[in-house]
Each structure stands twice: as structure tokens, then as C-alpha cells.
NUMILO-537166 format. One line per field, with one value per residue (C-alpha): chain; x, y, z. Coordinates in steps of 0.001 Angstrom, whole numbers, plus 524288, in hexadecimal, padded with zeros to 5 digits. Layout:
N
chain <- c(A|...)
u <- c(X|...)
v <- c(Y|...)
w <- c(Z|...)
***
This chain:
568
chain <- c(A|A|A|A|A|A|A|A|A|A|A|A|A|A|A|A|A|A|A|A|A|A|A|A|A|A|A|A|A|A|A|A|A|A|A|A|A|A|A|A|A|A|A|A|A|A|A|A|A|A|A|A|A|A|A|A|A|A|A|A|A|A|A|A|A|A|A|A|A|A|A|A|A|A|A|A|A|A|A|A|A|A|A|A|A|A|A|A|A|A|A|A|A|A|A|A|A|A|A|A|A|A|A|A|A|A|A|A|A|A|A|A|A|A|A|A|A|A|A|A|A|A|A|A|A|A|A|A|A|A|A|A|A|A|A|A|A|A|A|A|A|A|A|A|A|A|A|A|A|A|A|A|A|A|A|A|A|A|A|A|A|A|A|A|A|A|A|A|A|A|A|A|A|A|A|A|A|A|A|A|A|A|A|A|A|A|A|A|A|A|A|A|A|A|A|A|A|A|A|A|A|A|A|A|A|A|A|A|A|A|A|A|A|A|A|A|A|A|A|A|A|A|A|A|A|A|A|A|A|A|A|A|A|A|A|A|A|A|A|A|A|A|A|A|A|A|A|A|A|A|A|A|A|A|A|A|A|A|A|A|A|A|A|A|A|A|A|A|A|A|A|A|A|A|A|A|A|A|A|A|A|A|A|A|A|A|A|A|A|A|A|A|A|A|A|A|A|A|A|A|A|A|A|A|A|A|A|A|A|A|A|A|A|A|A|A|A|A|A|A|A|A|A|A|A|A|A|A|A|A|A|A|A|A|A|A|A|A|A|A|A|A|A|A|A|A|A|A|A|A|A|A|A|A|A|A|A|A|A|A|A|A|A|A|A|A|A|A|A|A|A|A|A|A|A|A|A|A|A|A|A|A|A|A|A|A|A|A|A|A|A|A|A|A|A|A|A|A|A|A|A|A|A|A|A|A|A|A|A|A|A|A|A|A|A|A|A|A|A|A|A|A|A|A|A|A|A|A|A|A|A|A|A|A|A|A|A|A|A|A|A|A|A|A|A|A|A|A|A|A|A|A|A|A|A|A|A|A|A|A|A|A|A|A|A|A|A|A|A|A|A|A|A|A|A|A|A|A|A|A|A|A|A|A|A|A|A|A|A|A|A|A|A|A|A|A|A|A|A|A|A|A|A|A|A|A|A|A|A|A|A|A|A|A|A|A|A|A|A|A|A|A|A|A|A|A|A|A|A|A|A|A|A|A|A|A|A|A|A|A|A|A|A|A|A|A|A|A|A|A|A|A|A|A|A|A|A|A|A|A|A|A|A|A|A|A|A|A)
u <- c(23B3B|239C5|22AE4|2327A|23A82|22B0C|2253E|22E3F|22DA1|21E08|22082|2294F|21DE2|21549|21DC1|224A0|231E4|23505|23055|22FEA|234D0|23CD9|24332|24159|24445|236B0|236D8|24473|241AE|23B32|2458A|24CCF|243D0|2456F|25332|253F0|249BF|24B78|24502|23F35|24478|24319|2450D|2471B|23D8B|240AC|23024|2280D|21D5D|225F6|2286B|2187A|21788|22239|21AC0|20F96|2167F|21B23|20E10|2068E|21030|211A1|20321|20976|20AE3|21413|21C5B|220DF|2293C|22AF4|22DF0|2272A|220C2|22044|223EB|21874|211DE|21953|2132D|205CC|20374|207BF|1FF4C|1F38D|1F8B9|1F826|1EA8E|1E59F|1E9A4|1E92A|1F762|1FA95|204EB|20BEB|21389|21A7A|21DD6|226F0|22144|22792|2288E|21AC7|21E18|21FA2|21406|20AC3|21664|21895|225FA|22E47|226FF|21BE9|2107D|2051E|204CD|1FC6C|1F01C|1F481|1F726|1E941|1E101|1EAC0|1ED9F|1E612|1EA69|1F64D|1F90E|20585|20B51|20948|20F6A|21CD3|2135E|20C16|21580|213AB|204EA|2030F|20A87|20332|1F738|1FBAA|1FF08|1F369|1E992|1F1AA|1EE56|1E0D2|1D66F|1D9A8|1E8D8|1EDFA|1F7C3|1F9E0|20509|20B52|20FCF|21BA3|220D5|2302E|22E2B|225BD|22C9D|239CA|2328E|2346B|2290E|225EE|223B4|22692|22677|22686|218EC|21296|20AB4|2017E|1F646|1E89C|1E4E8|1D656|1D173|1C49D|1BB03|1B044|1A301|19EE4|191E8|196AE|1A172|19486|18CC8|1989C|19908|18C8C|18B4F|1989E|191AD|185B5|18EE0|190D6|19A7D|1A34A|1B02B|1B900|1BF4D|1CCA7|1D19C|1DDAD|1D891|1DAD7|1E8FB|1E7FC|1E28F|1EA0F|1DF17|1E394|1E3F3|1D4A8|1D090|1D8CF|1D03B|1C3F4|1C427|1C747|1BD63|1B3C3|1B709|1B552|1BCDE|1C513|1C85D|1D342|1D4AA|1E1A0|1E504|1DF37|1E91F|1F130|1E69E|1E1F8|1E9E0|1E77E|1E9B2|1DEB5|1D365|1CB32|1D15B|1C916|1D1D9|1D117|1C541|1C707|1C86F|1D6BA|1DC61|1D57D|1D46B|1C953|1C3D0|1C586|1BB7A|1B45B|1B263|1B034|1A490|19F08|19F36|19414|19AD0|1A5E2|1AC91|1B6B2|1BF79|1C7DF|1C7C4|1C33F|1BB64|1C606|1C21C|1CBF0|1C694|1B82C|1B6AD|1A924|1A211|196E9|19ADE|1A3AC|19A7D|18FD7|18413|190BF|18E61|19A77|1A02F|1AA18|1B4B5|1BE46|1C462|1C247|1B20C|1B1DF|1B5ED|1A71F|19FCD|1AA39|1A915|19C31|192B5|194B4|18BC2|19278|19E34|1A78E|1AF34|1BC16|1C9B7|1CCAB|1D164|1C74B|1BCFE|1C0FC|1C459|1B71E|1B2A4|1B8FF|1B4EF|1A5E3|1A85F|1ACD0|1A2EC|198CD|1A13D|19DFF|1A33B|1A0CE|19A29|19EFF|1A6BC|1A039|1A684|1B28B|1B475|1AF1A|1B99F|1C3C7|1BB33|1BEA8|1CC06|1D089|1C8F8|1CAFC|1D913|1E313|1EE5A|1FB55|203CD|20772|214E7|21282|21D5E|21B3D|216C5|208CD|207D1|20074|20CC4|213B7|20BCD|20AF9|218F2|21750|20CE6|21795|22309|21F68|21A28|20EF2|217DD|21D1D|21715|214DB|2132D|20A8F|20473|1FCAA|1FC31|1F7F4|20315|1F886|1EE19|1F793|1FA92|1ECDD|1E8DA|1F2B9|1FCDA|1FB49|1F7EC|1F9C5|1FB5B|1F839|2021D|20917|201EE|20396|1FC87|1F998|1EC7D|1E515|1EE14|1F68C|2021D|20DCE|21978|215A0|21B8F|22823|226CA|21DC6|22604|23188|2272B|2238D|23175|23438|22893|22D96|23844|23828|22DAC|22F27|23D40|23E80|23026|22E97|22AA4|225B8|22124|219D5|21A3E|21701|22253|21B28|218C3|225F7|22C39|223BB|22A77|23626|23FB6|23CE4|244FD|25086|24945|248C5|255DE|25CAE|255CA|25652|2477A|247FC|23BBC|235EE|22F69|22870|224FF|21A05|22084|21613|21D6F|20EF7|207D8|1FEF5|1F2DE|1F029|1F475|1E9DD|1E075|1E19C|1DA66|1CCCA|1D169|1D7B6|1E36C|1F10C|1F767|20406|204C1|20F38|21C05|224CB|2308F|23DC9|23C59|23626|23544|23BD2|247BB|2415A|24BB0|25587|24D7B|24DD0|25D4D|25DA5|25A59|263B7|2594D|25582|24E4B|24BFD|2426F|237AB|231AC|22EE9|223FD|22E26|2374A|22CAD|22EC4|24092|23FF9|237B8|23FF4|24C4D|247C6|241AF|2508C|256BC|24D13|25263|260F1|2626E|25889|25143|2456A|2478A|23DB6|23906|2331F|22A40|22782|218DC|20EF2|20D2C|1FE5A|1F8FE|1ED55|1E763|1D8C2|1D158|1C383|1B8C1|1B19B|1B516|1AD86|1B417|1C111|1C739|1D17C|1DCA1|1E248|1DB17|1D79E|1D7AB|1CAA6|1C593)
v <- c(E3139|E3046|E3285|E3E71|E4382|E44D3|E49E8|E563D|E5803|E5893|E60C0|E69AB|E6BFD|E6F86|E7BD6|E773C|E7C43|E7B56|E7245|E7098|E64C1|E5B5F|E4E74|E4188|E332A|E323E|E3D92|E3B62|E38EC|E445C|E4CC0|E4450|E49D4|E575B|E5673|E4F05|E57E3|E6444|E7098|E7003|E77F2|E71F5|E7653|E6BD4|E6D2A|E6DBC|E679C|E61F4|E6AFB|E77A5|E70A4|E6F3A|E7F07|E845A|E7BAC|E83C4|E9084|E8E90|E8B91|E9604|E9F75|E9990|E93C2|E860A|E7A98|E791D|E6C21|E65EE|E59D4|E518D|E42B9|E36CF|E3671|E4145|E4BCD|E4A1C|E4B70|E58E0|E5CC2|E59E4|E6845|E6FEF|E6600|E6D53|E7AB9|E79E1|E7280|E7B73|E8809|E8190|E81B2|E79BD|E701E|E624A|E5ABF|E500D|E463C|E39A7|E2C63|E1EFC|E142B|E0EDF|E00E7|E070D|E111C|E057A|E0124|E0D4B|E1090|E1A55|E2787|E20E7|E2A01|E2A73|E392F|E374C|E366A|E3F30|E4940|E486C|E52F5|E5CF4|E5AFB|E5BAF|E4EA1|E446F|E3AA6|E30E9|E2BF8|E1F24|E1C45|E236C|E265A|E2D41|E36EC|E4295|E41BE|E40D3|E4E7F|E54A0|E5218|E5682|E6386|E6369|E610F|E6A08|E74DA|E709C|E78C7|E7C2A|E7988|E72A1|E6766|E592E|E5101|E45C3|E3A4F|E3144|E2661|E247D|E1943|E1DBE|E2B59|E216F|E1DE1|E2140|E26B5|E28C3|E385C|E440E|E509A|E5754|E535C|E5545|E60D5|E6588|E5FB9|E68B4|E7214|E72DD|E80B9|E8392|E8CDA|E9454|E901B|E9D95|E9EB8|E9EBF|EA88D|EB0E5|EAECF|EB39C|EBFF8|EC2D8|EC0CF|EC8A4|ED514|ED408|ED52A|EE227|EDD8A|ED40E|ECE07|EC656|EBD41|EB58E|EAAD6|EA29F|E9D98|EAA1B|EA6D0|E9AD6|E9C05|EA8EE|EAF4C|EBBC6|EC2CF|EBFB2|EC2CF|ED1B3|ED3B3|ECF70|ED604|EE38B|EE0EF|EDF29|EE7D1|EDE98|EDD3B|ED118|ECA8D|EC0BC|EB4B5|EB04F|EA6C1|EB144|EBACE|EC188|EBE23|ECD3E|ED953|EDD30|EEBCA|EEC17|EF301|EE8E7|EDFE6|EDEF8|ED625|EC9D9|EC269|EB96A|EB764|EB70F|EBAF5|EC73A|ED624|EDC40|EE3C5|ED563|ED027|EDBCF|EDE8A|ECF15|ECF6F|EDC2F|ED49A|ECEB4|EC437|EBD94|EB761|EAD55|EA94B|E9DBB|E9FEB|E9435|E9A7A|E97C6|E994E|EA297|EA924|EA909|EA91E|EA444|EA0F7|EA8F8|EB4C4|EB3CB|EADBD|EB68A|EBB45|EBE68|EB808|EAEC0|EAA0F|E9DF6|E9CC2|E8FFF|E8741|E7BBC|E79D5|E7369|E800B|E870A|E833C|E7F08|E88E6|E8F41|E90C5|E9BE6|EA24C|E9FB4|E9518|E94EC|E8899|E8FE0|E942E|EA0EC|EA81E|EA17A|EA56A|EB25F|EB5D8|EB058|EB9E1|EC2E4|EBF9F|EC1D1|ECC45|ED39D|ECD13|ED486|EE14B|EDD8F|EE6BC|EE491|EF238|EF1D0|EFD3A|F0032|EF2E9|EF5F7|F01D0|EFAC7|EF047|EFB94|F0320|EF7EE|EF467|F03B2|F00C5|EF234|EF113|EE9D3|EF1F6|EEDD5|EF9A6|EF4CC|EF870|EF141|EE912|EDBDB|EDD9E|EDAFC|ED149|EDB77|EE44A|EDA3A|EDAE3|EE7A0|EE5BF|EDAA0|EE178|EEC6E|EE7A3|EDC97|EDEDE|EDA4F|ECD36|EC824|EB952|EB6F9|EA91D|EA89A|E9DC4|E9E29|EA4BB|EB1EA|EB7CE|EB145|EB87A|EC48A|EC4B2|EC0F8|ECDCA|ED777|ED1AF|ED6C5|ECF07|ED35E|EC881|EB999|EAEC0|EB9B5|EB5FD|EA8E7|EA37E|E953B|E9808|E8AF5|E8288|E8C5A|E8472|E8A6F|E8BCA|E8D30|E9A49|E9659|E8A55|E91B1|E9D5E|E9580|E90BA|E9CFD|EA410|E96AC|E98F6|EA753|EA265|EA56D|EAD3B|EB808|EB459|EC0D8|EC017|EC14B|EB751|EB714|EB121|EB453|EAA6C|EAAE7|EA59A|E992F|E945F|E9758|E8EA0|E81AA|E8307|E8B42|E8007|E84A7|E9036|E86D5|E83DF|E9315|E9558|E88DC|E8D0F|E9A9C|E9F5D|EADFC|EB21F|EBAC3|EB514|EBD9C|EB6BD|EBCFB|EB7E2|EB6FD|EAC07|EA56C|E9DC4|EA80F|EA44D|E98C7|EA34B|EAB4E|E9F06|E9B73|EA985|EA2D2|E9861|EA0D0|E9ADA|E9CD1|E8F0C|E8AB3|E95DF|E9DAA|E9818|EA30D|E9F43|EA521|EB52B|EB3E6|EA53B|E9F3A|EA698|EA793|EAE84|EA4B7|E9AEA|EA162|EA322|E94C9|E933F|E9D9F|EA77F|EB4A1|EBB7B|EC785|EC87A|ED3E2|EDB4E|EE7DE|EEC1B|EF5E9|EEA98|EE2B2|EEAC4|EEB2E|EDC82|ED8A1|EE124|ED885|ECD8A|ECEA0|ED2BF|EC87E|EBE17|EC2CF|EC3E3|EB61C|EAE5A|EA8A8|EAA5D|EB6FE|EB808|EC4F5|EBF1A|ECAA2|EC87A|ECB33|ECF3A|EBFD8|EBFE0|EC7DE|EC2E8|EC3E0|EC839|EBC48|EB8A4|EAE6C|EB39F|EC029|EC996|EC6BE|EC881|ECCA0|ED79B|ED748|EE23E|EF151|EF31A|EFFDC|F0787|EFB86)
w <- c(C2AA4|C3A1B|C3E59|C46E3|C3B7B|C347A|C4169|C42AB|C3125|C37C6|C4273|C3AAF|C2FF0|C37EE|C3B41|C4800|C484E|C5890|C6189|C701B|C77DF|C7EFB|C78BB|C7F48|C7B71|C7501|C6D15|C6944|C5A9A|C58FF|C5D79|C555D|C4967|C4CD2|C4C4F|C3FDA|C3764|C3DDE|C3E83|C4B2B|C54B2|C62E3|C7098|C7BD8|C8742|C94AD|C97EB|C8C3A|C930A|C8F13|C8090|C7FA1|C837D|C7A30|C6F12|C73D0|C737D|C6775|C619D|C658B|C605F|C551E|C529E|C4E2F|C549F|C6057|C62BA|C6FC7|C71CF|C7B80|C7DA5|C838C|C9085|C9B4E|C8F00|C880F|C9749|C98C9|C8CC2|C9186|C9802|C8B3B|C8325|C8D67|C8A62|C7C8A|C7AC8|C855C|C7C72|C6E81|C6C1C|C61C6|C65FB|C62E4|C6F22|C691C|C7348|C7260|C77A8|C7B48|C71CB|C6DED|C734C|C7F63|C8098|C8806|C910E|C9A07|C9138|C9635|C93AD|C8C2F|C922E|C87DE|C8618|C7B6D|C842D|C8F18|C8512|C7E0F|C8700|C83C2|C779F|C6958|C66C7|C6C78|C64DD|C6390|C57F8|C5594|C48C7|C4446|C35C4|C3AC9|C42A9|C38F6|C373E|C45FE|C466D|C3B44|C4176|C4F71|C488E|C42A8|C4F41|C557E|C4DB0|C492B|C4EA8|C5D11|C5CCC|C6767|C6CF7|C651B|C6BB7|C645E|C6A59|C63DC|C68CA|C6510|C5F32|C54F3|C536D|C4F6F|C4509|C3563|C2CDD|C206C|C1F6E|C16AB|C1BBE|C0DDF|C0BA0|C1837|C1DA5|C282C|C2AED|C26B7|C330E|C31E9|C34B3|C3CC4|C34DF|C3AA0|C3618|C2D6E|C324B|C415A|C3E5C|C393C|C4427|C4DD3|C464A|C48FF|C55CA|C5594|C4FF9|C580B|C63DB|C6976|C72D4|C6A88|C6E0B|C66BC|C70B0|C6A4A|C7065|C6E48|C6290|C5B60|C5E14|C5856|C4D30|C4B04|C49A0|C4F2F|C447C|C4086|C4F37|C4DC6|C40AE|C448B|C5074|C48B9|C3EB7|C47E2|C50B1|C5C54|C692E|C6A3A|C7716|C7951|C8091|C8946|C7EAA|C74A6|C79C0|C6E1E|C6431|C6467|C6680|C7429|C7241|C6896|C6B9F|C687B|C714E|C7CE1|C853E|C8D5C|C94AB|CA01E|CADC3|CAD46|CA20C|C9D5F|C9E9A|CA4F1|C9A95|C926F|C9D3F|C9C96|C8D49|C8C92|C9745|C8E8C|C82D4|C7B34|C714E|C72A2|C6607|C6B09|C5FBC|C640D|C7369|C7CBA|C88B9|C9290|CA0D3|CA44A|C9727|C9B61|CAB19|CAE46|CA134|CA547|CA869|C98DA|C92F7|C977C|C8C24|C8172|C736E|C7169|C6643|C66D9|C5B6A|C5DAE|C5591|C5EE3|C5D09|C6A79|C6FC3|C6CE5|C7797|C7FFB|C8BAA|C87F0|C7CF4|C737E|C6C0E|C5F66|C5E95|C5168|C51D6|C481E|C46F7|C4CC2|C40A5|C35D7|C4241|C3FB0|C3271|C3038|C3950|C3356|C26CE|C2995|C3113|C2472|C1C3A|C235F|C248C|C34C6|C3E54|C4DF4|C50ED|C601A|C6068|C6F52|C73FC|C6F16|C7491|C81E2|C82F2|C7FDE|C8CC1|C9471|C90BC|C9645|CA152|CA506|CA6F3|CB0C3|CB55F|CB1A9|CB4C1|CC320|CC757|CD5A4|CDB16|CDA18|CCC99|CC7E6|CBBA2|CB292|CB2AB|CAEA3|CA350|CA043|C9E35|C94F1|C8CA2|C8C74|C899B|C7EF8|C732F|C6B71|C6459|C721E|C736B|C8214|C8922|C9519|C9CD9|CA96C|CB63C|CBAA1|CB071|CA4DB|CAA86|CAD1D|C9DFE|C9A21|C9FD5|C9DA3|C91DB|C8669|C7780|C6B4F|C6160|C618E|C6602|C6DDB|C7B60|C7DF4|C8869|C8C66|C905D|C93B6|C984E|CA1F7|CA48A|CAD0E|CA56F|C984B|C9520|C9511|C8B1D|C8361|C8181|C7C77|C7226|C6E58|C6C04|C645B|C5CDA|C5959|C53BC|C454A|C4483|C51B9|C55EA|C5C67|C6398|C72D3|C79B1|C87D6|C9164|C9CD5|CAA20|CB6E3|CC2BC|CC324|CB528|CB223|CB944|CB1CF|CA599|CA95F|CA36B|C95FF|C9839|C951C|C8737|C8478|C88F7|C818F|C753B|C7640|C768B|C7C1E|C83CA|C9019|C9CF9|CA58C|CB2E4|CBACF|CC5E9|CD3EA|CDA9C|CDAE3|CD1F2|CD0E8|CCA6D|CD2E7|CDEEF|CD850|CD762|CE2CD|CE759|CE800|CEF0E|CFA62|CFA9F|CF5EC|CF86A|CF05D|CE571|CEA2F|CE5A9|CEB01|CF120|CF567|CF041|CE423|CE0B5|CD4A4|CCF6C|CC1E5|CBD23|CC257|CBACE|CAC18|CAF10|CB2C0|CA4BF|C9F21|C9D5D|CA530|CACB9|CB598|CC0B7|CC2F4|CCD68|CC8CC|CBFF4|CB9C8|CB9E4|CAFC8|CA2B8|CA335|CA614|C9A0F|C9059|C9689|C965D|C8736|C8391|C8CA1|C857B|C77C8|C7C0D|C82E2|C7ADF|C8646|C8E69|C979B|CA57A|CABC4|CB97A|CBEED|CCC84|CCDAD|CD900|CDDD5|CE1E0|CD6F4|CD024|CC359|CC0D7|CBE06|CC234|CBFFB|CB504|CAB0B|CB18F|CBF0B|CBC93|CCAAC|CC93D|CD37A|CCF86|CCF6C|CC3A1|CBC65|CBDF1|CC8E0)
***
């Protein structure tokens, strides 16, 4: 058969049933595949970047690998910045790239870039296929790194001369290549649970790695067993019920509620299962690090260590990590007795609190969501990227249950809410058709990626944007504070800037524009029932107070508030 017509019998097997791209003269015989074998759904790109984040979308909705296509030369560049995003946040990937004839790859051919080696720092492994044979083995094992331990990005590289070629391959005796699981050591899953019960201040701190390794079931169980507090990172986000009173909230120096800063900077132990120490996570090492007993769980072993020294590091999966956990736990008939901490962190969540219930005009972001936590329910998958709106929804938007926040949390590139969220809906397809999706931007992002409205509206993926529009890119605006100077970050023009609403009906979708807190809560209900009646994305654009700024600070226990607080 064609080495293509075996690639997509691969690519099919391995449960991919939509991918992401744009054809090109190089990729050509793999669209030629797809059409031929069939059952691959595929939507047509406006940017190979936006292909790269629906792939992403779509995997972490669906926990399975994502794939992007793109042909020879400056697509496989495009592709370069979502290749980041998804390495940065362990999203497992493939981007599938066409290349130039082989004779021509040392002669400067037409589109004949070597994106083998200028994909290799962001990616798990690049590779190009050499020899049509070995076609389908190359993409077993790409599926197979990409999910191995900490999942992440592969891109294959096939030039059109080889992908011409015919092959010797049968599909009906082919499978999946082995996924090797990472067990704990025993005797280090004993030693955390004592140091665990000798704690009198204990916290259970999940990052995204709970996510992952779907784990979040194991975290919910062992944190009611034990009767310990659990904590969440910004990637963590959704792996633990947030209206459970052992949920103890957020710690950073962005993203994170003050009684999260304050119930972390009380504690005495820390158990981080699959979180990576990220600065915006930890502020100044010293003051987080401080005399606390920490335990490190990760998958990736060169993760222990990496920002500071625990006490105790458990190179593991998330879930085996914690059913084993779990496991002794019971074996001992081991209860945490820290009743007085509990009822502590529940002292300082009714105490510590941001306000939310402005009804000022321009409207302040944390009404905004206060409306979103309202309106939306617990199953509603949100997209968010970066900008004061991710550290907005960091500290007020609500999480119930895992893959529902989606947040690229590393990488932060502008625009990726839009691609993304067309991944995710795609992802719903069969098993949540009816599912909410939104998306949350801010005026600036929008506007990177805002072509892929024309790939939701020609294939008919329904979902809601809410713009917290400042008419300033207003984290570099806020930034810039230390620096006294506010130089080329306002990008106001004319009344209110860009007619954003203008743009989504340049696409044949809608939109209404806000100013009115009371305005917030009617223009959400139309625009979810506008979304389900016309099958395309829907914005609400909230015109927001434009130099507002969110409480951030240089270390966890000097978080600056800009706004009175209740009971400062």
C-alpha cells in the first residue's frame, strides 16, 4: 500500500479521529491518504500555529494524542510556537510536516528548511523519515514517546518523495506500542507517609500532573481518608473540587488567593504530587521554601532536585503515587489527626477573601467573574491563556473537575484561546456533544489568532468568548509599574479601539458589547443560546476599568493588594 495510506491506518489506531491542518504541495500525499482510507475528520487551518493549538485543545480534553499538519518549509516554522506550548505544559502532541524531495534537501530547494533540528528543543523528539518502510514504525513510536512518561510534542518530518512510495504493511496485525508506567519505589511511598503523619500542618499540593495521569480521582480519596487539606496548582486547577472544605486554595504571587498564600506559609509539609516549582508558583525560593518538610512526586526523575532540594523525592506516576499511598495508608488504619488545621484554613478562607461584587462603571475584572462562576456550571470546559484575565481567573474562577480549566500555563502565547477552543468542542464530539465550551481572552490576544473564527464557523463548532477588553496590553502596562514608565502599551485608538464585534461578524459570527456590570449576567445567557442556535463561536466583549491591576508581589508573603480588601 502507499507509506501514507499505512501512516493514517497508524494514526487512526491510535484513536485519532480529527486532525488539524493546512495542505501544501509537500504534504499532498498524505491528504491524499486521508481521503482514500477515511475516518479522519479534518479541519483546514487558516495559520499552522492555530492547527498546532486545536491539536492541543483537543488533547487535553481528551487525554490522547493531538495531530497537526502542515507542509514543507515556513509551515512546519509556524508550528514552532505551539511545539513550545505543548512541551512547556506536557501536552501530548504529533505535527506532521511535509518536506522537499530528498535530492533536493542539500541544494536550498524550494521550502527545504531542515525543521528537523530547529524543532528539537521543543519537542520530545523530531525526526524525518528516511525510508518509506519504515513510515508506520516511525509513527508508532512518536505516539509512543509522546505519551511515555511526561507526555509531550514529537514532530515527523517526510519528504514527498519518500511519502510516494509503496510499503509492505498490514494494519490487521498491528498495535500500539507498550507505554511503560512509572512505579513508586514502596519503601519511599512509606517513608512519605510518615513524615505525612508526623506533620501537624500537612498539605497536599496537586499539580498538573494529577491531570495527567488522571489521577483525580486517587487525589479526592486520599485527601478524605486522610483527612488532609489539598492545594492546587494553575496547571493543577480542576484536579480537586474547589468548594470542598478541604480545599485550601491557591499559592503564588500571581495566581492565588490570599488565604492560599496564607494557609501555605502556616504549613509544615508540603506533598507535591506531579507539580514543577514554577516561579510564578513559588516567588522567592526562600521565603516558600522556608523550614516546611517537602516531598517531591514526578514522573520525570530529573524533575527532584530541579529547583530545590526536598526532603523526600518519589520519582512515579501520579495515580500509582497515590493509590500506593493510599494503600498503606489503610494498611496501617492511618488517619491525619489535624482536625485544628483544618478548621484553621476554613478560619482563613471566611476571612481572606477578594471582593468581587463591584457594580462600578467601568467594570472591575473580578465581577466579571463572579458572573462566570454563576452562570456556568460545574461541566463547562474553559480555554484561557495569558494576561491579567489568567491571573483574574486564577484568583477568582471557579474548578470543579479536571480537564474543565484549560490553561496554557508555561508557555503564555497570545491567541491561543481561540485555536484551542475549537479543539476542545471537536474533542466533545461523541462523547459531550452538547458540552459548553468557552473561552476567556483579553482585546489583545484575540486579535493573534482571530482567523480561526473562519475554521469554527465553516465547520460549525459552537462556543462563548468573553473579552476582558482594557484597550492596553495590560500586564506589560502593569509591568512596566517598577520601571516608572508607561511607554507603547496603550493601543487605544478612535472611541474604543478595534470593533471586536465588527470582527466576529466579519466571520459570520456574533457578538454584543458590555459596559454595565448588570449588563454582564443577560449577555452570557444570549450568547450561550446564540452559540447553540447558530453553531458558531458567539463573543461578549466587556469593556473593563483600563488601568486596573492584579495583586501580585515578589515573594508569597508579599502579595500587594490594589484593591481594599475585606476586614484590611
Amino acid at each position: 500500500m502507499p507509506a501514507m495510506n499505512a501512516v493514517v491506518e497508524v494514526l487512526k489506531d491510535e484513536g485519532v479521529d480529527t486532525a488539524f491542518g493546512c495542505p501544501g504541495a509537500a504534504i499532498l500525499p498524505l491528504y491524499k491518504a486521508m481521503e482514500d482510507v477515511g475516518g479522519i475528520e479534518h479541519l483546514t487551518v487558516r495559520h499552522e500555529e492555530g492547527a498546532t493549538h486545536m491539536a492541543d485543545g483537543w488533547s487535553r480534553t481528551t487525554g490522547k494524542v493531538g495531530v497537526a499538519i502542515g507542509t514543507s518549509g515556513p509551515a512546519g516554522t509556524n508550528m514552532i510556537t505551539g511545539l513550545y506550548t505543548a512541551i512547556a505544559d506536557s501536552v501530548p502532541i504529533v505535527c506532521i510536516t511535509g518536506q522537499q524531495r530528498t535530492d533536493l534537501l542539500d541544494k536550498e530547494g524550494f521550502q527545504a528548511v531542515d525543521i528537523v533540528e530547529i524543532a528539537k528543543p521543543v519537542t520530545k523528539w523530531a525526526v524525518q523519515i528516511k525510508e518509506a518502510a519504515t513510515a508506520p514504525w516511525i509513527f508508532r513510536e512518536a505516539f509512543r514517546i509522546a505519551q511515555e512518561g511526561r507526555p509531550g510534542p514529537v514532530l515527523v518530518d517526510i519528504p514527498v518523495d519518500i511519502a510516494q512510495q509503496l510499503i509492505d504493511y498490514d494494519p490487521s496485525i498491528d498495535a500500539p506500542l507498550k507505554i511503560n508506567t512509572v512505579e513508586p519505589h514502596l519503601p519511599r511511598v512509606e517513608r512519605a507517609l510518615d513524615l505525612l503523619l508526623e506533620a501537624e500542618r500537612p498539605l497536599i499540593l496537586a499539580g498538573g500532573g494529577v491531570i495527567l495521569a488522571e489521577a483525580s480521582d486517587e487525589l479526592r480519596e486520599l485527601a478524605a481518608y486522610l483527612n488532609v487539606p489539598v492545594q492546587v496548582t494553575l496547571m493543577g486547577k480542576g484536579s480537586f473540587d474547589e468548594d470542598s472544605p478541604l480545599y485550601s486554595g491557591m499559592t503564588g504571587v500571581q495566581t492565588s488567593q490570599r488565604y492560599g498564600n496564607a494557609s501555605f506559609l502556616e504549613s509544615d509539609l508540603v506533598l507535591a504530587v506531579g507539580a514543577r516549582f514554577a516561579d510564578r508558583h513559588t516567588g522567592q525560593i526562600d521565603v516558600y521554601r522556608g523550614d516546611r518538610t517537602f516531598i517531591h512526586v514526578d514522573i520525570e526523575a530529573t524533575q527532584i532536585g530541579r529547583v530545590f532540594e526536598p526532603d523526600l523525592g518519589v520519582v512515579s506516576d501520579a495515580k500509582l503515587f497515590l493509590r500506593e499511598l493510599l494503600a498503606a495508608a489503610k494498611r496501617r488504619d492511618a488517619k491525619a489527626a489535624v482536625q485544628p488545621w483544618i478548621d484553621r484554613i476554613a478560619q482563613l478562607k471566611s476571612e481572606l477573601t477578594r471582593r468581587e461584587d463591584f457594580d462600578t462603571v467601568p467594570v472591575k475584572a473580578p465581577r466579571v467573574y463572579k458572573e462566570i462562576n454563576e452562570v456556568f456550571d460545574e461541566d463547562t470546559y474553559f480555554v484561557t491563556a495569558i494576561g491579567l484575565y489568567q491571573i483574574w481567573g486564577g484568583q477568582h474562577q471557579k474548578a470543579y473537575k479536571p480537564r474543565r480549566y484549560q490553561i496554557c500555563g508555561q508557555a503564555g502565547p497570545l491567541g491561543w484561546e481561540i485555536p484551542a477552543a475549537i479543539g476542545v468542542k471537536k474533542a466533545l464530539k461523541d462523547t459531550e456533544p452538547d458540552a459548553e465550551v468557552v473561552g476567556i481572552v483579553g482585546d489583545y490576544g484575540f486579535q493573534y489568532m482571530v482567523e480561526e473564527l473562519a475554521v469554527a464557523a465553516q465547520y460549525d463548532v459552537p462556543y462563548v468568548i468573553i473579552m476582558l477588553n482594557n484597550e492596553y496590553l495590560g500586564l506589560i502596562r502593569q509591568a512596566s509599574i517598577p520601571f516608572d514608565m508607561n511607554y507603547q502599551v496603550d493601543i487605544h485608538y478612535d472611541e474604543y479601539g478595534t470593533d471586536n464585534v465588527k470582527l466576529m461578524e466579519a466571520y459570520g459570527c456574533s457578538g454584543r458589547r458590555v459596559f454595565e456590570p448588570s449588563e454582564i449576567r443577560e449577555s452570557l445567557e444570549w450568547a450561550r443560546k446564540e452559540a447553540r442556535a447558530t453553531s458558531r463561536p458567539v463573543l461578549v466583549e466587556i469593556m473593563i476599568e483600563r488601568e486596573a491591576n492584579t495583586p501580585h508581589g515578589p515573594a508569597i508573603n508579599a502579595v500587594k493588594e490594589f484593591e481594599p480588601v475585606p476586614g484590611a
